[in-house]
C-alpha positions as CSV (number, residue, x, y, z in Angstrom):
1,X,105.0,83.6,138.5
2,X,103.0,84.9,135.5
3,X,99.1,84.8,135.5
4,X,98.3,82.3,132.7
5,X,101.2,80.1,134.6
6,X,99.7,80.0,137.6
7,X,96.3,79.5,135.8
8,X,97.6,76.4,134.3
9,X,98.9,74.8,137.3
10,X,96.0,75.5,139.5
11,X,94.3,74.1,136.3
12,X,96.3,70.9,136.2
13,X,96.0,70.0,140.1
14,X,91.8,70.3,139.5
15,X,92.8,67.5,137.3
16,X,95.1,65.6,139.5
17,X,92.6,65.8,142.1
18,X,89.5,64.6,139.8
19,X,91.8,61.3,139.0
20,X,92.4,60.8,142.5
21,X,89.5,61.1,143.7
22,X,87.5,58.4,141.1
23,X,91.1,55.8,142.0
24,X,89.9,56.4,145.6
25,X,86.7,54.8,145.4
26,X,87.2,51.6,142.8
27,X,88.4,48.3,144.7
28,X,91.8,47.5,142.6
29,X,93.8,50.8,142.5
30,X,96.5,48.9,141.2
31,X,95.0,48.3,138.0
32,X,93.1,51.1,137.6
33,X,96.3,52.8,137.4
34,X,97.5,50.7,135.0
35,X,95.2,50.8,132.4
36,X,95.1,54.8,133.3
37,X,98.8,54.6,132.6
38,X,98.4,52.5,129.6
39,X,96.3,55.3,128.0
40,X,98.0,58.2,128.8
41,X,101.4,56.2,127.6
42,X,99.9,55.4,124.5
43,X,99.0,58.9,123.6
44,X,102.0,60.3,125.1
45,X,104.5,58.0,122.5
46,X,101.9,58.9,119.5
47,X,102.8,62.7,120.2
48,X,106.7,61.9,120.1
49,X,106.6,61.1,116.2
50,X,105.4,64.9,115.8
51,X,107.8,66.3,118.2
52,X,111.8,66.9,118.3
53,X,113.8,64.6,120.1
54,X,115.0,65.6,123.6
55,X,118.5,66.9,123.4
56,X,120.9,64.4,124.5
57,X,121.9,66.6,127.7
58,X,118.1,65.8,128.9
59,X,118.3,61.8,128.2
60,X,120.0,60.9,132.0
61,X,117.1,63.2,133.3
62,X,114.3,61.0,131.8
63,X,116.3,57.9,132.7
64,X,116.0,59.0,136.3
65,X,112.8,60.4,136.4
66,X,111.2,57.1,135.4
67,X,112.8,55.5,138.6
68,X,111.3,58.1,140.2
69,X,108.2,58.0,138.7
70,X,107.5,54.4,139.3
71,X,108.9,54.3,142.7
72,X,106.4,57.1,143.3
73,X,103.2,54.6,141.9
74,X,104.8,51.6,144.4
75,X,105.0,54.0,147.3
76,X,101.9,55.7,147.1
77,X,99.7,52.1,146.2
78,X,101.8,50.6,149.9
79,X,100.7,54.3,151.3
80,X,97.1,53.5,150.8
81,X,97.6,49.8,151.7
82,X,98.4,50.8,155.3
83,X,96.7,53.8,156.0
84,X,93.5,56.3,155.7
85,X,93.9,57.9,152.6
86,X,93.1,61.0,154.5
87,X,95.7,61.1,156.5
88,X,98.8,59.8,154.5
89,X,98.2,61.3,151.4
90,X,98.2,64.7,152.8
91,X,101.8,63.6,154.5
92,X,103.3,62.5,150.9
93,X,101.8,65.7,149.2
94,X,102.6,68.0,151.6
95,X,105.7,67.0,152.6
96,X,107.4,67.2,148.8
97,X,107.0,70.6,148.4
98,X,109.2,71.5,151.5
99,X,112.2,69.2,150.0
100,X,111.6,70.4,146.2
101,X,112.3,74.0,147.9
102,X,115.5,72.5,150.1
103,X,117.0,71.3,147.0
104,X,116.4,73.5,143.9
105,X,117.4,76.6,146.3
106,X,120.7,74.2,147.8
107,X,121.6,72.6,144.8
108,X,120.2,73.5,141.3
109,X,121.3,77.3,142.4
110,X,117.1,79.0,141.4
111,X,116.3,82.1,143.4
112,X,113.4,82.6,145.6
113,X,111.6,85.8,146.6
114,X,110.4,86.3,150.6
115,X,107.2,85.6,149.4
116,X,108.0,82.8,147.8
117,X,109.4,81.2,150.4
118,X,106.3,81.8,152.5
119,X,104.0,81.3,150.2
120,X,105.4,77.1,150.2
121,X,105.7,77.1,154.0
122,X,102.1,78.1,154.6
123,X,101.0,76.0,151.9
124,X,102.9,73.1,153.1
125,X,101.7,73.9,156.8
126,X,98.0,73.8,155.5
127,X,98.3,70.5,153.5
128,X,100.3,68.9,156.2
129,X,97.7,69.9,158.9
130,X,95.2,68.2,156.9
131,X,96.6,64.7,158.5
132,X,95.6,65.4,161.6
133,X,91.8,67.1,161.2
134,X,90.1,63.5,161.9
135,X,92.7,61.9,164.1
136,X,96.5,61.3,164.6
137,X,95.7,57.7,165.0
138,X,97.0,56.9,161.7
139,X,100.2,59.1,162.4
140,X,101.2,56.4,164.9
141,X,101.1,53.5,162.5
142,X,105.1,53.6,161.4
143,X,104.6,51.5,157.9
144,X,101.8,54.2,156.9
145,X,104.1,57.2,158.2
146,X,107.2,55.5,156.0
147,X,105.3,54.7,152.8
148,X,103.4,58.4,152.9
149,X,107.2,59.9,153.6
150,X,108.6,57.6,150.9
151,X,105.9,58.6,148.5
152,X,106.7,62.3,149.0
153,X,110.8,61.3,148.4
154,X,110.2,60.2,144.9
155,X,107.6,62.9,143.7
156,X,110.0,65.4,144.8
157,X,112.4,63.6,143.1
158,X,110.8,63.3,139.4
159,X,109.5,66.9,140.3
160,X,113.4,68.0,140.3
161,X,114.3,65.7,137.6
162,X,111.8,66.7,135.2
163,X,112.4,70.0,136.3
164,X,115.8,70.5,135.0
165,X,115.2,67.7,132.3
166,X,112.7,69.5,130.5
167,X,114.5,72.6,130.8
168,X,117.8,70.8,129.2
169,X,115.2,69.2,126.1
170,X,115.4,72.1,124.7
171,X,111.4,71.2,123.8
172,X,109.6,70.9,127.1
173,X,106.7,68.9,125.0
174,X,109.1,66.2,123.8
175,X,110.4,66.1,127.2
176,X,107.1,65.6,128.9
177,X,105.8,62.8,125.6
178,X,109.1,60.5,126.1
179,X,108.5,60.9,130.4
180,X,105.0,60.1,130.1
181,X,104.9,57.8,127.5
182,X,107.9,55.1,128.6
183,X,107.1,55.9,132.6
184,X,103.9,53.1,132.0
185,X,106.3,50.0,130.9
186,X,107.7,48.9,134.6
187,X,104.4,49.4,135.5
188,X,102.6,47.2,133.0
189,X,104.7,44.4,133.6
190,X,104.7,44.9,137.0
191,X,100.6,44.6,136.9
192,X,100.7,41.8,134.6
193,X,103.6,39.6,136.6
194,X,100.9,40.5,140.3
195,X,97.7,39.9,138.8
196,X,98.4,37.9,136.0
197,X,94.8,36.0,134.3
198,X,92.7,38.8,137.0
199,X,94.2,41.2,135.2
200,X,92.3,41.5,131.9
201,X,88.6,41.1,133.1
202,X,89.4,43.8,135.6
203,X,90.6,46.0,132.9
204,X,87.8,45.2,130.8
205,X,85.7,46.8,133.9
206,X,87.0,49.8,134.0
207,X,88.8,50.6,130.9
208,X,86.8,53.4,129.7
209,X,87.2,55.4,133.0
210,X,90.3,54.6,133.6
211,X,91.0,56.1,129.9
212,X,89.1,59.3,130.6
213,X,91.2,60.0,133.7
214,X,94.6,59.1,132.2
215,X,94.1,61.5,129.5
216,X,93.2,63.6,132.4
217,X,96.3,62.8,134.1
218,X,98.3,63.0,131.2
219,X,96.7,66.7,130.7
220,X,98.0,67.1,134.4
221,X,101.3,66.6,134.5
222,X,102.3,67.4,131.0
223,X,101.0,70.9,131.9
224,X,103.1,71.0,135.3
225,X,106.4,69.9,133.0
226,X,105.5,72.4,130.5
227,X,105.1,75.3,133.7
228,X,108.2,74.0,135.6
229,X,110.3,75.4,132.1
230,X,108.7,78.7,132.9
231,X,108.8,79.2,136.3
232,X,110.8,78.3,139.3
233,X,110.6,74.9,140.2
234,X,109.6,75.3,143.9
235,X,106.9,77.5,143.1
236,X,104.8,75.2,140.4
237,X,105.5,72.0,142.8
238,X,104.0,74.0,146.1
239,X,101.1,75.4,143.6
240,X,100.3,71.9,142.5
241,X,99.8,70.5,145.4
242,X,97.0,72.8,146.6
243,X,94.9,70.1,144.3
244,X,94.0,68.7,147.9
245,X,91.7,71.1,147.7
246,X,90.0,70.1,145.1
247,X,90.1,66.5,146.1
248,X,88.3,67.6,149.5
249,X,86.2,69.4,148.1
250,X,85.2,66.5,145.5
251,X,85.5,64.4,149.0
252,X,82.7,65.9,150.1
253,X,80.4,66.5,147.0
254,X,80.6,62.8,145.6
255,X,82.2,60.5,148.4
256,X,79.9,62.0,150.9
257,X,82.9,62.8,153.3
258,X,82.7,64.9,156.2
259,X,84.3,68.2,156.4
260,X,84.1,69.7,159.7
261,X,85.9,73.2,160.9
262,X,89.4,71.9,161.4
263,X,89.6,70.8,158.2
264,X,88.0,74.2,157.2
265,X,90.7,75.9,158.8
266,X,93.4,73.3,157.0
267,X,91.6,74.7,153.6
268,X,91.6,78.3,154.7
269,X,95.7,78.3,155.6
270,X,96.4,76.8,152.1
271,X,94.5,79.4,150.4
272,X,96.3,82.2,152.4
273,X,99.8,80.7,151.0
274,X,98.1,80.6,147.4
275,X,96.9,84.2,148.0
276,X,100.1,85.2,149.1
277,X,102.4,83.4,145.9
278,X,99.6,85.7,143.3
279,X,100.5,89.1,145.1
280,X,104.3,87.9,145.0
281,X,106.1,90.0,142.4
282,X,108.0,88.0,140.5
């Protein structure tokens, strides 16, 4: 992976992990991610009258990563619903890397290098290990195991899709304006049908942050899209999910979290996979 790639993706999950970390603390995550959507949807279609249209190969892609997309929002919002944050986001994260790998090696046909290949299994090992560093209690509560699982499913499933959709476009931009920009419409109406009247003076609460860290988000992903035509798939989706990092880090700095030496040591073995993907050649 070239420098400024890997740059930009370690770039992009600071972001990911900033957005995540402000969703964590306000009461209605649902529609704080909504009205973050909203924003980032409404930029995202702005920038398609500017850019080419995605090459008709692509179109099946983005048709199938907004299923995934969305069925990663439902997932991850159920995830939270029945479990500690800190444990079954970790499991989803973690856990989409390893399949991303499974699948672009089995099936899209990309080539990994030795240290590749380790590089996302220490990673993986280290974000993984992160469920545990304050109790398996969690572990043992099957709808939180199946909706963190589920969660990791469908992001390694727009991760693929967009993946080889953007790389089809022809322009990974356009790709990543039409994704981002139509991925928010099951989602708004999905909002508006649960919290119907509540909806709007919630909004009105927290519209301006939630805007911030949609651009943010948009800034995110679009970049992982962008990196994902560039290098091998595998390698920018175990890369981005070493934001975790940055989201314990934030944990600790803002939320007030504890981080104690197991934890620590979850932290250190991620960093040692990220170390060992830089000194990879290619």
């Amino acid at each position: 992976m070239e420098t400024y790639v890997f740059f930009a993706v370690v770039l992009a999950a600071l972001f990911h992990a900033t957005w995540n970390t402000f969703v964590k603390v306000d009461g209605d995550r649902l529609v704080f991610m909504a009205v973050m959507m909203m924003g980032s949807g409404v930029v995202a279609l702005g920038a398609t009258l500017f850019l080419p249209i995605p090459a008709t190969a692509s179109w099946p892609y983005l048709a199938l990563s907004l299923f995934f997309h969305d069925g990663y929002v439902f997932f991850l919002l159920m995830a939270y619903r029945y479990g500690d944050l800190s444990h079954v986001y970790p499991l989803a994260r973690g856990s989409a890397p390893l399949i991303v790998a499974l699948v672009s090696v089995t099936l899209i046909g990309e080539k990994l290098t030795n240290h590749g290949l380790l590089a996302i299994f220490v990673m993986t090992g280290g974000i993984i290990s992160l469920c545990i560093t304050r109790g398996a209690q969690n572990l043992r509560n099957p709808m939180a195991v199946f909706f963190a699982l589920g969660t990791g499913f469908f992001l390694a499933g727009y991760t693929l899709t967009d993946g080889v959709g953007a790389r089809l476009a022809g322009n990974a931009h356009s790709y990543a304006a039409w994704t981002l920009g139509l991925e928010v419409i099951p989602v708004l109406i999905f909002v508006l049908w649960r919290r119907k009247t509540k909806f709007v003076p919630q909004a009105t609460r927290i519209w301006k942050s939630a805007l911030f860290l949609g651009l943010m988000s948009l800034a995110a992903y679009w970049t992982i899209i962008w990196a994902m035509t560039i290098a091998p798939i595998a390698l920018v989706a175990a890369l981005r999910e070493t934001g975790i990092i940055f989201a314990l880090i934030l944990g600790v700095f803002f939320l007030k979290e504890r981080l104690n030496l197991a934890r620590l040591a979850a932290v250190f073995t991620t960093l040692v996979g990220v170390t060992i993907l830089k000194i990879g050649r290619p």
